[in-house]
NUDRENMAR-416214 format. One record per residue (C-alpha): residue in three letters; x, y, z; residue number from 1. Coordinates in nm, 2 decimals. Layout:
N
residuo/u/v/w/num
ALA/X/Y/Z/NUM
...
# end
This chain:
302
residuo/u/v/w/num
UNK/13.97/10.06/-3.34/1
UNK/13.66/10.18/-3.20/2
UNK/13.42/9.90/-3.24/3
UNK/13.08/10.16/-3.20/4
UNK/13.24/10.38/-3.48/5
UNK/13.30/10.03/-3.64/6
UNK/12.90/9.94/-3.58/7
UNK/12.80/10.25/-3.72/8
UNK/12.97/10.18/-4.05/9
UNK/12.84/9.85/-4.05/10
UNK/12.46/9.96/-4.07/11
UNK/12.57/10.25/-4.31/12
UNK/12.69/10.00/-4.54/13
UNK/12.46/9.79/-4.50/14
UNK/12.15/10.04/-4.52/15
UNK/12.33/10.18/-4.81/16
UNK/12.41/9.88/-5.03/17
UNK/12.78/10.10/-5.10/18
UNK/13.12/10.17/-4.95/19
UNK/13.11/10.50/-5.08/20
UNK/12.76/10.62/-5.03/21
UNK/12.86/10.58/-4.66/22
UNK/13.18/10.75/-4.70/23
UNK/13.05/11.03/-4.77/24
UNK/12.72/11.04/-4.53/25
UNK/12.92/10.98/-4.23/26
UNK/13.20/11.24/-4.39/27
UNK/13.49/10.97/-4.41/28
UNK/13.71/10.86/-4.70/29
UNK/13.61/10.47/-4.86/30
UNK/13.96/10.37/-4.73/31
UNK/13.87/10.46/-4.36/32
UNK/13.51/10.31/-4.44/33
UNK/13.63/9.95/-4.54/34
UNK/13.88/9.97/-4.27/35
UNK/13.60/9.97/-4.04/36
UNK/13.42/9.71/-4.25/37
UNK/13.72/9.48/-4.18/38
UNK/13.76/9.55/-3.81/39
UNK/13.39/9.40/-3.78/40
UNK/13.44/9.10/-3.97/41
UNK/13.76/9.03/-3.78/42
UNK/13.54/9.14/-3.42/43
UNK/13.32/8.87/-3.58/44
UNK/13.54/8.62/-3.76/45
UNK/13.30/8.57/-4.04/46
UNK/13.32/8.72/-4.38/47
UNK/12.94/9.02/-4.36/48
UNK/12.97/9.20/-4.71/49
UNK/12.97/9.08/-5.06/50
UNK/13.20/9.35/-5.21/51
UNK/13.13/9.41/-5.62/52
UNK/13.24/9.69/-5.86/53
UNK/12.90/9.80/-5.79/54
UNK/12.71/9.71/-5.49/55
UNK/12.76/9.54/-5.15/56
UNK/12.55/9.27/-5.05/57
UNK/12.54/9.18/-4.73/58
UNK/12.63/8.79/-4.64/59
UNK/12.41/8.54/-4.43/60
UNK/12.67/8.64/-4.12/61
UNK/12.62/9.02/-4.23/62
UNK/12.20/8.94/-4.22/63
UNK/12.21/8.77/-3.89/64
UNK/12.47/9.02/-3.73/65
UNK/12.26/9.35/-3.88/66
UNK/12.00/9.35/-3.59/67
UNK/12.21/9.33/-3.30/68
UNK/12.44/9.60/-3.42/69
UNK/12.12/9.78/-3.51/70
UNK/12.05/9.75/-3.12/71
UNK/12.37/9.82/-2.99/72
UNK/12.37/10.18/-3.15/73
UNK/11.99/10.23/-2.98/74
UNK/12.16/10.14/-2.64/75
UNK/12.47/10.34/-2.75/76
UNK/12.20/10.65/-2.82/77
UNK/12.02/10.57/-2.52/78
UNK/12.28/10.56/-2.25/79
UNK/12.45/10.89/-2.36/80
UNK/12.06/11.04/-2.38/81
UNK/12.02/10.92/-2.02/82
UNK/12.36/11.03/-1.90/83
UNK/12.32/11.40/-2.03/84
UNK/11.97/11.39/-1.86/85
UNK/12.10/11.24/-1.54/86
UNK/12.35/11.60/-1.50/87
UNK/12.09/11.81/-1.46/88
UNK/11.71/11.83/-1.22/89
UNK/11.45/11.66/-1.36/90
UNK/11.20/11.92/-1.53/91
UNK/10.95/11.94/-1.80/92
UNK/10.58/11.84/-1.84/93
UNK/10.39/11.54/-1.79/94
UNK/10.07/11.46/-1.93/95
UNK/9.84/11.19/-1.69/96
UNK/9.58/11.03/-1.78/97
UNK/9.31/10.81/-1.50/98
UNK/9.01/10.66/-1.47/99
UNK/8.85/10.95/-1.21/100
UNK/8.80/10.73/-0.92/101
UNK/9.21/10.57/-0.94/102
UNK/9.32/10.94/-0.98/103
UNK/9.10/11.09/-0.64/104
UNK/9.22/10.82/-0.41/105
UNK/9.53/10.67/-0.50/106
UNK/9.70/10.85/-0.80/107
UNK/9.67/11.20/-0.70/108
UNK/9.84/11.18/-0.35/109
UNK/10.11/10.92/-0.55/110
UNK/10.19/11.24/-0.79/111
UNK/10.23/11.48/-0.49/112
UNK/10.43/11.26/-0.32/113
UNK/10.69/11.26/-0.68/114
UNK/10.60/11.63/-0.71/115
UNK/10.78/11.72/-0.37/116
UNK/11.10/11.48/-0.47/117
UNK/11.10/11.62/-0.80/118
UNK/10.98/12.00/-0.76/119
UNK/11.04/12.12/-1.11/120
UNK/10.82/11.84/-1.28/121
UNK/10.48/11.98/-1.36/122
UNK/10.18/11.73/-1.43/123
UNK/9.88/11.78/-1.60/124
UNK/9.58/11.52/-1.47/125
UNK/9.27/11.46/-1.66/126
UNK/9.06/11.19/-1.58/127
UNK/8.85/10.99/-1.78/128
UNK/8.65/10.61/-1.81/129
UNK/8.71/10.60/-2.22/130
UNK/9.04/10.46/-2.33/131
UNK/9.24/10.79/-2.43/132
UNK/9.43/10.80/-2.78/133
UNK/9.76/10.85/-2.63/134
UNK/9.91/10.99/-2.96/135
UNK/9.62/11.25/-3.05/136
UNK/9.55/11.33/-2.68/137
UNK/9.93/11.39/-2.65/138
UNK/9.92/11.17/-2.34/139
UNK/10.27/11.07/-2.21/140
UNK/10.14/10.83/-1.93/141
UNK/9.81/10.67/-1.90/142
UNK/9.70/10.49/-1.57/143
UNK/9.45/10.17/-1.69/144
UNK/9.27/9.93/-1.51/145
UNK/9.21/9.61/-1.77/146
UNK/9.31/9.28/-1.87/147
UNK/9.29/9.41/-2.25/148
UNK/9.60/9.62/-2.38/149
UNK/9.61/9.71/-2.72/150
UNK/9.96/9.56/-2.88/151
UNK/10.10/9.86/-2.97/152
UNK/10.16/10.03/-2.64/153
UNK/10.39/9.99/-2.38/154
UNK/10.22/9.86/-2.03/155
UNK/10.45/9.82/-1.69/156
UNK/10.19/9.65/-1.44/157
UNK/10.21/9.88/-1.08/158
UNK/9.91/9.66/-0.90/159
UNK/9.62/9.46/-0.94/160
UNK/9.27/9.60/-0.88/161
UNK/9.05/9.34/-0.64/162
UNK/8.69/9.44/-0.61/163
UNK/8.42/9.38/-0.36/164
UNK/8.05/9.30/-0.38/165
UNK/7.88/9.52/-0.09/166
UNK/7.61/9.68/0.03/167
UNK/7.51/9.92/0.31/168
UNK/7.34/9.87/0.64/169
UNK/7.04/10.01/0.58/170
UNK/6.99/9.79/0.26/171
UNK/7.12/9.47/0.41/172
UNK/6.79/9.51/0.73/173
UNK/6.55/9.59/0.48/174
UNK/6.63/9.34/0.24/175
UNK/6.88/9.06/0.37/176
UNK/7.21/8.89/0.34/177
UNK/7.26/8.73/-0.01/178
UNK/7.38/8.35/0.11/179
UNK/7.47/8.24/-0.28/180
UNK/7.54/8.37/-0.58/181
UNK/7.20/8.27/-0.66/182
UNK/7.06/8.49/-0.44/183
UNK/7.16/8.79/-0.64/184
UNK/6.91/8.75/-0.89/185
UNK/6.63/8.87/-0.60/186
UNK/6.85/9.16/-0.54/187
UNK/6.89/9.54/-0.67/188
UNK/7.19/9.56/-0.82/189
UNK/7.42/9.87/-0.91/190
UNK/7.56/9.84/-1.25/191
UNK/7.91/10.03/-1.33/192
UNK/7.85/10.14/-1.69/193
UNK/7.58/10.15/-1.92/194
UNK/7.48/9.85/-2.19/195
UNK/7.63/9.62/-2.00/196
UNK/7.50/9.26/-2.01/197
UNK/7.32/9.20/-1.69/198
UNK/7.56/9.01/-1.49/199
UNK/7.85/8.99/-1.29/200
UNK/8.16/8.87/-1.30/201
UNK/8.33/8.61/-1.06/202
UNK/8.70/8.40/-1.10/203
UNK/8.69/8.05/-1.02/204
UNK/9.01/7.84/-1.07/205
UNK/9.18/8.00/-1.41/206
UNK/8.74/8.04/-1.50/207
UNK/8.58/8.36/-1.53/208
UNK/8.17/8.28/-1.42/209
UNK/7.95/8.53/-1.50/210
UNK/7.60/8.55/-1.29/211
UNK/7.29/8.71/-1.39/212
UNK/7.15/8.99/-1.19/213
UNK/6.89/9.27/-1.22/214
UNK/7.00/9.59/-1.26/215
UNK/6.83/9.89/-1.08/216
UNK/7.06/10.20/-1.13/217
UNK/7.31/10.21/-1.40/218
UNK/7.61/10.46/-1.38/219
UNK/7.97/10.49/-1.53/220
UNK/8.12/10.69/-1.26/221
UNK/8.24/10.46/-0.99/222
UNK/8.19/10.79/-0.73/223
UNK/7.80/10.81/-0.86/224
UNK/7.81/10.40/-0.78/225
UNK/7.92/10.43/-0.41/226
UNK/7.75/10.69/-0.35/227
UNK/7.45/10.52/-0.47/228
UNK/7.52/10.19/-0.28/229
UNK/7.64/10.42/0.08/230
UNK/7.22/10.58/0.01/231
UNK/7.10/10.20/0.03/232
UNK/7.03/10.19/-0.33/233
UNK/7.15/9.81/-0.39/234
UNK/7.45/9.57/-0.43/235
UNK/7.77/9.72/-0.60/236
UNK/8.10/9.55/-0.71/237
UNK/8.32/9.85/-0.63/238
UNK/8.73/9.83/-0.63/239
UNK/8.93/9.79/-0.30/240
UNK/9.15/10.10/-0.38/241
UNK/8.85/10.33/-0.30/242
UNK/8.60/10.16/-0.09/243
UNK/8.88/10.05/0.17/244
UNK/8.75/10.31/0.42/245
UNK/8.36/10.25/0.35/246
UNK/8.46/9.86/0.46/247
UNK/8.69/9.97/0.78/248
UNK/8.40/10.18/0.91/249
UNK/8.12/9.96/0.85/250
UNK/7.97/10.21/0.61/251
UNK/7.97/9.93/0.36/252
UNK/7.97/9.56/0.42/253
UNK/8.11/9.28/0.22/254
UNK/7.91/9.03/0.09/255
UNK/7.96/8.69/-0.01/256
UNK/8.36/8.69/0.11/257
UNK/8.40/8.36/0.00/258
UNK/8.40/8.47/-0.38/259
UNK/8.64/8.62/-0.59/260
UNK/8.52/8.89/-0.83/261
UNK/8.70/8.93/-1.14/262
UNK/9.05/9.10/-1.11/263
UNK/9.21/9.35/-1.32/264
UNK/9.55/9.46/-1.39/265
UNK/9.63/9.84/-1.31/266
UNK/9.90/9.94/-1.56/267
UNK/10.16/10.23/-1.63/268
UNK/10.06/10.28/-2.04/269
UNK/10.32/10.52/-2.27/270
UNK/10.41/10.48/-2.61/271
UNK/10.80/10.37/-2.64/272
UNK/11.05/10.31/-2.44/273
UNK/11.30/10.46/-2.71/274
UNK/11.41/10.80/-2.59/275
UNK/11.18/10.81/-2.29/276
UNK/11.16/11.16/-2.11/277
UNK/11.36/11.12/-1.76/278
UNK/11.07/11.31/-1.62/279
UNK/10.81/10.95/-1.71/280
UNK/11.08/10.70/-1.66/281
UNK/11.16/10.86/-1.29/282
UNK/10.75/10.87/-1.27/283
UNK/10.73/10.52/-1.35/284
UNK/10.99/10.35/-1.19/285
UNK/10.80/10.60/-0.85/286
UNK/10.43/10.43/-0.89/287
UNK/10.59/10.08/-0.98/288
UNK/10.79/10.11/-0.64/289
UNK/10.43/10.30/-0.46/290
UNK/10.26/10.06/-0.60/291
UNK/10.38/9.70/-0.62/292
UNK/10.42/9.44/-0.41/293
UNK/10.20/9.10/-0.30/294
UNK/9.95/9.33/-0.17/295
UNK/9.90/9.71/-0.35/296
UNK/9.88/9.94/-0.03/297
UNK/9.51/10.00/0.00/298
UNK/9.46/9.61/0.02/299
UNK/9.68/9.59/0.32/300
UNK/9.47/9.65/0.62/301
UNK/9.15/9.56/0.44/302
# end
């Protein structure tokens, strides 16, 4: 006897509190129904329904054997969704969202890179610093760079973001080479977004230390912050994946290279991963293998 047929007339039962009830939704006679039934408590060799003139209870066996049949007919339903995907070319929409600075220098050449192994994918890109409301946006993949994920989402981690604190030439002759941490508090400093507290943010051991600076230009575009640190205006703590170049030239130098700014996961954000569009899982599974690894490319040579 088919044992998924068998599953499915389990949770029926079960959902439905009555033999017949689930006779007639799933459009079979009660005789075929508790045939079923005592297939699965043979499969299982435990007694799963309490069987009255008028209701069916479920026993403790039937309570603890109710989830896992309840997953078995979501992999069921999920391998024959993949499977009828899997016979035709990937196609459909995708919806990105990025913080701006991600998306210009390592996202955007990532999605070309799918685009031209999966033609028929289209993807829309906006880009934006705020955390986007994936459900009202109608966001199907959201690129994030934080150690804060909100419960209810799914994350996959593709990389972690590493930062440097640097400055440029020019602003290192007129106004020196920081020597300590301490000596940031004599120095114009860049700040990445507006309000925040006056300090940044180091990793010692498992320790986050924070130490106080003075801000002298605020900004909450990272492309506004280099450029402002590139024109001499002060120290910035600027990400890896977009400064690499700046560093390898010697348009930006690193300072203090003996301490560890904070680090920050850089996550793959979607809603479920019931029912996923083949289009996002074959996206995913793409900037997980882009982007993954001891080092994240951009760290490589830098």
């Amino acid at each position: 006897m088919d044992r998924l047929t068998a599953t499915q007339v389990f949770v029926e039962v079960a959902d439905r509190s009555s033999l017949t009830a689930a006779a007639e939704h799933l459009n079979m006679s009660t005789a075929m129904v508790s045939r079923y039934v005592s297939a699965m408590e043979s499969w299982f060799d435990a007694r799963l329904l309490h069987r009255t003139t008028r209701k069916v209870t479920l026993t403790d066996a039937g309570i603890a054997a109710l989830p896992a049949c309840r997953q078995l007919l979501e992999l069921a339903a999920d391998a024959h969704h993949l499977a009828a995907e899997r016979t035709r070319e990937p196609a459909g929409l995708l919806r990105i969202t990025s913080a701006g600075s991600f998306a210009e220098t390592q996202l955007t050449p990532a999605l070309i890179a799918f685009q031209q192994r999966y033609p028929k994918i289209e993807i829309a890109l906006s880009v934006a610093d705020k955390t986007t409301d994936l459900v009202a946006d109608r966001v199907d993949l959201a690129v994030r760079i934080t150690n804060h994920l909100a419960p209810t989402l799914i994350a996959r981690p593709l990389a972690l973001c590493r930062s440097v604190l640097c400055a440029s030439p020019a602003y290192i002759a007129m106004h020196g080479l920081p020597t300590a941490l301490a000596d940031l508090a004599q120095h114009r400093c860049i700040s990445h977004a507006f309000g925040a507290g006056a300090s940044y943010r180091f990793q010692r051991m498992q320790e986050v230390v924070e130490v106080p600076v003075q801000w002298s230009f605020h900004t909450n575009e990272t492309a506004i912050l280099r450029r402002a640190v590139l024109s001499g205006g002060g120290i910035g703590m600027l990400p890896t994946y977009y400064i690499g170049d700046d560093l390898t030239s010697g348009r930006l130098v690193r300072l203090l290279p003996a301490e560890t700014p904070e680090t920050f996961g850089i996550y793959a954000v979607y809603l479920s991963r019931q029912h996923q569009p083949l289009a996002l899982r074959l996206l995913v599974d793409f900037l997980t293998e882009r982007f993954s690894g001891a080092l994240p490319p951009w760290d490589i040579h830098h």
